[in-house]
C-alpha positions in Angstrom: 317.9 68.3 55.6 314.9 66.0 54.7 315.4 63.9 51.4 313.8 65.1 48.5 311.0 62.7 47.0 310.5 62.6 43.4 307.8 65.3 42.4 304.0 63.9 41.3 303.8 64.8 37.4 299.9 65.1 36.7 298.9 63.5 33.6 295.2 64.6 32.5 294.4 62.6 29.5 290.4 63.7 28.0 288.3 60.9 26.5 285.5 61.6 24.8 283.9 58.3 23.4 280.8 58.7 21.4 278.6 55.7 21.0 276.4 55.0 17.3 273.6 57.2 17.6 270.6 58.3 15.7 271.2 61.5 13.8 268.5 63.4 16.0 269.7 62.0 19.6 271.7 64.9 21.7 274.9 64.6 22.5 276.2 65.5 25.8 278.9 67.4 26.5 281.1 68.2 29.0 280.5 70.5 31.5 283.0 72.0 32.3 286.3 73.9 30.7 289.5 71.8 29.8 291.5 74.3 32.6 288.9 72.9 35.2 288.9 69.2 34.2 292.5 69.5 34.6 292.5 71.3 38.0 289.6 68.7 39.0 291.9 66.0 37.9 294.4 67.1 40.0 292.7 67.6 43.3 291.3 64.0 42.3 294.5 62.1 42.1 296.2 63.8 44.8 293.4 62.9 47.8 293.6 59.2 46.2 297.0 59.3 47.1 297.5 61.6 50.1 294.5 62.3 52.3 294.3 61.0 55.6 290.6 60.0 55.0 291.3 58.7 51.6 289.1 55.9 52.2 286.1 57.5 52.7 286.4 59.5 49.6 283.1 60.3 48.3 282.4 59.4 44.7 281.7 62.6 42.7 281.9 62.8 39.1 284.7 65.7 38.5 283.7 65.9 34.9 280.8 67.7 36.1 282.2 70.1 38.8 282.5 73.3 37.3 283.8 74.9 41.0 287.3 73.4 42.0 286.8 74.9 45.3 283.0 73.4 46.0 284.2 70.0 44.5 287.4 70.0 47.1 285.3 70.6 49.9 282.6 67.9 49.2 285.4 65.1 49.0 286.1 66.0 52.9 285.8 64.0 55.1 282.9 64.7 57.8 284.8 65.3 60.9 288.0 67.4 58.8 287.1 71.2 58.9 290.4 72.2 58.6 291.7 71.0 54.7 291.4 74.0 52.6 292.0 75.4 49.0 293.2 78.0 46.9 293.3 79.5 43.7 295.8 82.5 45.3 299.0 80.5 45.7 301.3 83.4 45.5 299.4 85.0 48.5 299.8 81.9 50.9 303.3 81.7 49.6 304.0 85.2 50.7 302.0 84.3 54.0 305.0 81.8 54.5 307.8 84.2 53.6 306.6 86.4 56.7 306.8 89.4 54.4 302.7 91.0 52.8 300.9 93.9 52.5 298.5 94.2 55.4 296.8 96.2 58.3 299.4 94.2 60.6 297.0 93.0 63.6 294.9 90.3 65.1 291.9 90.2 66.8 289.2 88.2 69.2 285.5 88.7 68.1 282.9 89.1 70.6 279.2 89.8 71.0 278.6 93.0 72.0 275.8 92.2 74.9 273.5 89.4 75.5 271.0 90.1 73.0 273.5 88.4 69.9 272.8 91.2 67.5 276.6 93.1 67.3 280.3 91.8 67.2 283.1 93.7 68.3 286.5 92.9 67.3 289.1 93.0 70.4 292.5 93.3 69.6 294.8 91.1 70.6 298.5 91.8 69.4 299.3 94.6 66.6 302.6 93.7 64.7 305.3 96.4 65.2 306.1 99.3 62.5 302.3 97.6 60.7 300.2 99.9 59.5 297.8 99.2 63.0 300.6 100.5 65.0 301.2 103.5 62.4 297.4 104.1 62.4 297.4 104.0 66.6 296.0 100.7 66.9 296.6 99.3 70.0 296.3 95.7 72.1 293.1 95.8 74.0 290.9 98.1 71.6 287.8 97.4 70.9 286.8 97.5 67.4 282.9 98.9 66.9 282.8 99.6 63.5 284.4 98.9 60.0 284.2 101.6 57.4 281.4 103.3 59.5 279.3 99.8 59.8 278.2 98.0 62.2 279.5 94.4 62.8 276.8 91.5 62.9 276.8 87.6 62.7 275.3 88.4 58.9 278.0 90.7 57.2 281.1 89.0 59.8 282.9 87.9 56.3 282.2 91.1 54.5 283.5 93.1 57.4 286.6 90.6 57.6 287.6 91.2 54.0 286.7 95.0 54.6 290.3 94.9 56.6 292.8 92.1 55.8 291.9 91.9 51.8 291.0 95.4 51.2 294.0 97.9 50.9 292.4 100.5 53.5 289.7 101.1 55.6 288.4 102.9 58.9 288.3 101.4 62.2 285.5 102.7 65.0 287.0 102.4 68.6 285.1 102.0 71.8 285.0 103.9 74.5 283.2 103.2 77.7 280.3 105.1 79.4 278.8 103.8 82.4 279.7 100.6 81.9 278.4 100.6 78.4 280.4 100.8 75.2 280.0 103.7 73.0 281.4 104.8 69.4 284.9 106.4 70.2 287.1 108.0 67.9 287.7 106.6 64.5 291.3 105.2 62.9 292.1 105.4 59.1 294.9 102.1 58.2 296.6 102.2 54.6 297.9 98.3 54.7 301.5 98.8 53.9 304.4 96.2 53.4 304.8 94.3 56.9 307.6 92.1 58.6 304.8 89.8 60.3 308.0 88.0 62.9 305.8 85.8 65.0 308.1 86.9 68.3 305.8 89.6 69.0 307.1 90.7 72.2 310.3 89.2 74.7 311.7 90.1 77.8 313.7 89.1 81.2 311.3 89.7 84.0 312.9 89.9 87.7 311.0 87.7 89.9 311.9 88.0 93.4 315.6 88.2 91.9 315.3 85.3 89.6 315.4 86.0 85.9 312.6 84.9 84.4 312.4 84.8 80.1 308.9 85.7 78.7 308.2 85.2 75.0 305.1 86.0 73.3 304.7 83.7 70.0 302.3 84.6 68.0 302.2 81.4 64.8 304.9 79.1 63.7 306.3 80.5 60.5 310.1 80.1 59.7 309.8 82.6 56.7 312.2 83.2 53.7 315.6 81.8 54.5 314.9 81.2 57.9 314.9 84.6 59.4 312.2 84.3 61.6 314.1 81.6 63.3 317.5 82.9 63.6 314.9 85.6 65.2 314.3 83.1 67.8 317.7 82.3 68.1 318.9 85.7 68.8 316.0 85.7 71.9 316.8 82.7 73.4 320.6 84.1 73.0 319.6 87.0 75.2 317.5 84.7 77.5 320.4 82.3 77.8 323.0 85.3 78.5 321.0 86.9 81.4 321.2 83.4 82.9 316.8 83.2 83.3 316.3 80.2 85.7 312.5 79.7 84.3 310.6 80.2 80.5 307.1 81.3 80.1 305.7 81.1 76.3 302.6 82.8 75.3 300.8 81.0 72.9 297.3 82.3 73.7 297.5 83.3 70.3 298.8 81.2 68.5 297.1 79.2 66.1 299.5 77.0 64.3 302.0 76.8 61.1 305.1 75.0 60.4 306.6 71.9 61.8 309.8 73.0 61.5 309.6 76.1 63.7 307.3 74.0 66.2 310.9 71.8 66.3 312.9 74.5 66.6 311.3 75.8 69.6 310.7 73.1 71.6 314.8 72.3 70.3 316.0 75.6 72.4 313.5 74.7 75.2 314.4 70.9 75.9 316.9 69.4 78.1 320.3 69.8 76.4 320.7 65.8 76.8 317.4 65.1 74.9 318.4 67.8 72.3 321.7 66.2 72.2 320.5 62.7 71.8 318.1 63.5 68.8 314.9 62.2 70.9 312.1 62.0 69.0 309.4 65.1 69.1 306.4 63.3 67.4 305.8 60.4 65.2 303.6 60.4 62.3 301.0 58.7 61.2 299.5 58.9 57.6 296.5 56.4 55.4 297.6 53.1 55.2 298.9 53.3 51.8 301.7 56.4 52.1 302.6 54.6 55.5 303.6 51.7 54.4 305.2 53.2 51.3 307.5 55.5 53.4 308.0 52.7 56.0 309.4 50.3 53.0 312.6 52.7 52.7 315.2 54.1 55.5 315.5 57.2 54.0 311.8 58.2 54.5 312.3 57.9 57.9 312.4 61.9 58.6 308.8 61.4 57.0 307.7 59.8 60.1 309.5 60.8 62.5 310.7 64.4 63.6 313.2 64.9 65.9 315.0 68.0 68.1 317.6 69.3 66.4 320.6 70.5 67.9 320.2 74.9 68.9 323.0 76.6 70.6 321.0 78.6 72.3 319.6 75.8 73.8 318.7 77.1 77.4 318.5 73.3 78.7 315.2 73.4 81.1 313.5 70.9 83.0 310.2 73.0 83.4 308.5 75.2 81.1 305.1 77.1 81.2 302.9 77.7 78.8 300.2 80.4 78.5 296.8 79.0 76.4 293.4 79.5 75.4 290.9 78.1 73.1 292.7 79.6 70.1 296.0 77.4 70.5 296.1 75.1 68.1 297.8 72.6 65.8 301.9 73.6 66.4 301.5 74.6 69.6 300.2 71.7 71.0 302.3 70.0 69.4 305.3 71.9 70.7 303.4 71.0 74.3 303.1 67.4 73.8 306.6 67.0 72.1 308.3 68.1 75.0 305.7 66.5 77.6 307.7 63.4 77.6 311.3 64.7 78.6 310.0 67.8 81.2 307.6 69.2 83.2 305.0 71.3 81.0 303.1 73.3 82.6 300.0 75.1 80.9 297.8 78.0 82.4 294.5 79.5 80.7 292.2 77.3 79.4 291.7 74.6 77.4 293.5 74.3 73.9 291.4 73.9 70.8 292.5 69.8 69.6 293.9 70.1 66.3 296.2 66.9 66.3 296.6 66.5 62.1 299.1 68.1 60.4 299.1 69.0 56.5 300.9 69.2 53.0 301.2 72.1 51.1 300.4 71.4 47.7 300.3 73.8 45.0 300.1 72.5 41.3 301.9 72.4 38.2 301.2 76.9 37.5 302.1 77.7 40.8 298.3 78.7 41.0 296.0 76.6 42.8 297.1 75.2 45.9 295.4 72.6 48.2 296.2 72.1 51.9 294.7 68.2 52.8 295.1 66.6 56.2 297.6 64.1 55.2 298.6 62.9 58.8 298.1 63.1 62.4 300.8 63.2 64.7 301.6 61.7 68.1 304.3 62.2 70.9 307.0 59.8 72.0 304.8 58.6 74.5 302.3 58.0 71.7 299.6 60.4 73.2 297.6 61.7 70.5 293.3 62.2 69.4 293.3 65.1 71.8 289.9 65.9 70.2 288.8 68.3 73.2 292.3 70.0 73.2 295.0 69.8 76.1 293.4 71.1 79.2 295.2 73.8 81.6 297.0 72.9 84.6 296.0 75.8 86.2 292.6 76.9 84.8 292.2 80.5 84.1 288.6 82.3 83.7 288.4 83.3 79.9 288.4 87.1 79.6 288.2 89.6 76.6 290.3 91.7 78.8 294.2 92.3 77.7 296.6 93.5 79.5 299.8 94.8 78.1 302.1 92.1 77.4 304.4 91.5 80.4 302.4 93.3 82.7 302.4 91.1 86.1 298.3 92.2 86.8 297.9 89.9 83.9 296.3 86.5 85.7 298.2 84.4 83.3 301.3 85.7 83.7 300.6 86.1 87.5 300.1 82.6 88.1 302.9 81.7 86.2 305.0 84.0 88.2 303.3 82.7 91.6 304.5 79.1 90.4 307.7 79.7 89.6 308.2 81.2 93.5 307.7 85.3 93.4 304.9 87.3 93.5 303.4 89.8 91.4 304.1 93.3 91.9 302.1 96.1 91.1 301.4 97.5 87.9 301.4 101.4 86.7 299.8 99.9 83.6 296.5 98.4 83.2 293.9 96.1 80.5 291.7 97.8 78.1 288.1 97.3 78.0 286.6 94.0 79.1 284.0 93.3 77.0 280.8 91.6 78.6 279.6 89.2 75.5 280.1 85.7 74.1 282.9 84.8 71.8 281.7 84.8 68.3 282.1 81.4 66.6 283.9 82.1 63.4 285.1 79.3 60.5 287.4 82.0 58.9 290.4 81.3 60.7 289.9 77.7 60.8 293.2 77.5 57.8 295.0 78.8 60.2 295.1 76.2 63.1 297.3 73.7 61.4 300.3 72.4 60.9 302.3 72.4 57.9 305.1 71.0 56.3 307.7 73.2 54.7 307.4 74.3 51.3 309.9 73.1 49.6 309.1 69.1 50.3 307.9 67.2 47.5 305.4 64.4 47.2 306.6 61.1 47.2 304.9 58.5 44.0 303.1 55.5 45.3 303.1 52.3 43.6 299.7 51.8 42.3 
């Protein structure tokens, strides 16, 4: 358990001071409403403090920002497109708890065809018992249309909202005619109340009579009392009791979340000595001020350094492979580079996206607004960190909007893996949806989601000033 630091209490004191004037001269007045100067205030003191970049602060005038959110996001630092904002806390905090209302899937976007002017949406997991899977969504489909509209580069965000913040909608599916897509039939999702466990799929594969463990891991959320992670536990329990010789983890999803379930992971994955021992996973480092105020007292030290923890289900591995693609970020490479120094990673697909910073969760005084700031950046053992172009494959991959059911062996990731580990693929009776033939949209809508976090409950330590 991480010490507690004493809470920040935000002080906003208003001073108005008037200089003599003559009786016809105008006075100015503030701007902006009491609630937003305190809420500016906030955001204010607490990148003075904390942010990573808090150097090369801009100096803005907060008395006169009547949008929280715009004057957050013009303190940021050029190169930081991940720190975001809120004013929804209790959302994000039920994010965390692994328990919302939603449609209960993910997706890939995609131009349609060469000429740029359509996106699809492909689907690539759909969480179980969600409304998706009630609906008849399934991994692989291609989405056309969202409540009987087209999907372009113009409306993306609309379209977005038109599914995960709306509480139902209609979903066009493809079908394909001579090598074309064409408007299939159409799915109607109510969201509903969804257990969103980031083990989306697990099983023992036989591989030329070795037992091989595949997990697909989806994001990095412990969620309320840890359940997500005893969920874990219970998989690497069955892994461990069917004696797998070899672990393949499927992160081509996965875009980030909590430090602590990045350290439980890679804690069940490690060598039991290094687990044992307490090795270090990564050190942090954070703006010169908070580093050397948690580096003046011992009992910061979990502050700066995180360590494996001991698992009983601990399957004690010297080798481990990891399926990737663009979209892993933030806690999965993490998890990657954490371990690189004690085993042999292995990582197949393509190259990850190079989100090396990691972040506090902040939410003020109401429980209303919450920030997320880079506070840190983090580094392994070895000290290997600035991965700015992401971790690159092993064993490269050719990117594909094509997806095959989880755990089937036609699957070119999971084949190579297999071929590696010393068996051969066999056959399939199953086989991928659609592959579509366009680009990858470029979207900054999931950007909040490659990062790493710190738990929730850690509060902020108070720097001398």
């Amino acid at each position: 358990m991480k010490k507690q630091l004493t809470t920040i209490s935000l002080l906003v004191v208003l001073l108005f001071s008037f200089n003599a004037c003559h009786k016809d001269e105008e006075i100015i007045v503030n701007p902006v409403s009491e609630e937003t100067l305190a809420v500016n205030e906030w955001i204010k003191e607490n990148m003075e403090l904390y942010y990573l970049w808090n150097d090369e602060l801009p100096d803005i005038d907060e008395t006169q920002e009547e949008d929280p959110s715009e004057y957050f996001s013009k303190l940021l630092y050029t190169d930081d497109s991940w720190s975001w904002i809120t004013d929804d806390y209790a959302s994000l905090a039920a994010e965390f708890s692994g328990v919302q209302v939603t449609m209960g899937f993910d997706y890939t976007a995609y131009w349609v065809d060469a000429n740029y002017e359509e996106i699809c949406f492909v689907v690539d997991y759909v969480y179980p018992e969600s409304a998706a899977e009630v609906g008849g969504l399934e991994r692989g489909d291609v989405i056309l249309k969202v409540n009987g509209e087209s999907i372009t580069a113009d409306n993306y965000s609309e379209q977005y909202s038109n599914i995960f913040s709306a509480s139902s909608c209609t979903l066009q599916i493809a079908s394909i005619s001579n090598g074309s897509l064409v408007a299939g039939e159409t799915l109607s999702l109510t969201a509903i109340e969804t257990t969103t466990d980031p083990a989306i799929y697990h099983a023992v594969l036989d591989v030329d009579g070795k037992s091989v463990g595949y997990l697909v891991y989806v994001e990095y959320v412990a969620g309320d009392d840890d359940k997500f992670l005893q969920s874990l536990d219970d998989i690497f329990t069955e892994f461990k009791t069917a004696g797998i010789t070899d672990l393949i983890v499927d992160l081509r999803y996965n875009p980030g979340g909590e430090i602590d379930a990045a350290s439980y992971l890679a804690s069940a994955i490690a060598p039991a000595s290094v687990v044992s021992a307490h090795e270090t996973l990564v050190k942090m480092q954070y703006n010169s001020g908070l580093q050397a105020y948690l580096e003046s007292d011992a009992d910061f030290e979990d502050y700066l350094n995180y360590k494996f923890e001991d698992n009983s289900s601990n399957l004690n591995l010297s080798t481990v492979y990891f399926l990737t693609t663009g979209g892993t970020a933030s806690a999965s490479e993490l998890t990657m580079i954490g371990l690189q120094p004690y085993m042999d990673v292995i990582k197949i697909g393509q190259a990850t996206y190079g989100k090396y910073t990691g972040m506090w969760v902040m939410p003020d005084d109401n429980d209303e607004w919450c920030m997320l700031p880079v506070v840190m950046k983090y580094a392994n053992a070895d000290g290997y960190t600035d991965f700015v172009d992401g971790l690159d494959p092993d064993y490269a991959i050719t990117a594909s909007s094509a997806r095959y059911p989880f755990g089937d062996t036609d699957d070119p990731y999971l084949a190579q893996a297999i071929s590696l580990i010393g068996g051969t693929a066999t056959a399939s009776t199953k086989s991928a949806k659609i592959d579509v033939a366009g680009d990858r949209f470029a979207t900054k809508l999931l950007e909040k989601k490659r990062n790493l976090y710190v738990p929730l409950n850690k509060s902020l330590p108070v720097l001398n000033q």
